[in-house]
C-alpha positions, 0 to 999 in steps of 0.5 A: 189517913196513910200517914197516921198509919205508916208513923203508927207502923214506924212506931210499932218498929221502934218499940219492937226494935228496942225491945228486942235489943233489950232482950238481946243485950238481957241474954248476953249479959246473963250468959257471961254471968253464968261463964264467970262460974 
């Protein structure tokens, strides 16, 4: 029981983490578009 929940924490983690990089490298990218104008 605690191992099924720590892997489901551990998986919330990465889900969490690679969405908030995709976010991060979105607003990057989006910001060096707009200061090539």
């Amino acid at each position: 029981m605690v191992v099924k929940f720590g892997a489901l924490i551990s998986g919330q983690v990465t889900v969490f983490k690679s969405f908030l990089s995709r976010k991060s490298n979105h607003f990057l990218f989006v910001s060096f578009h707009y200061s090539l104008y």
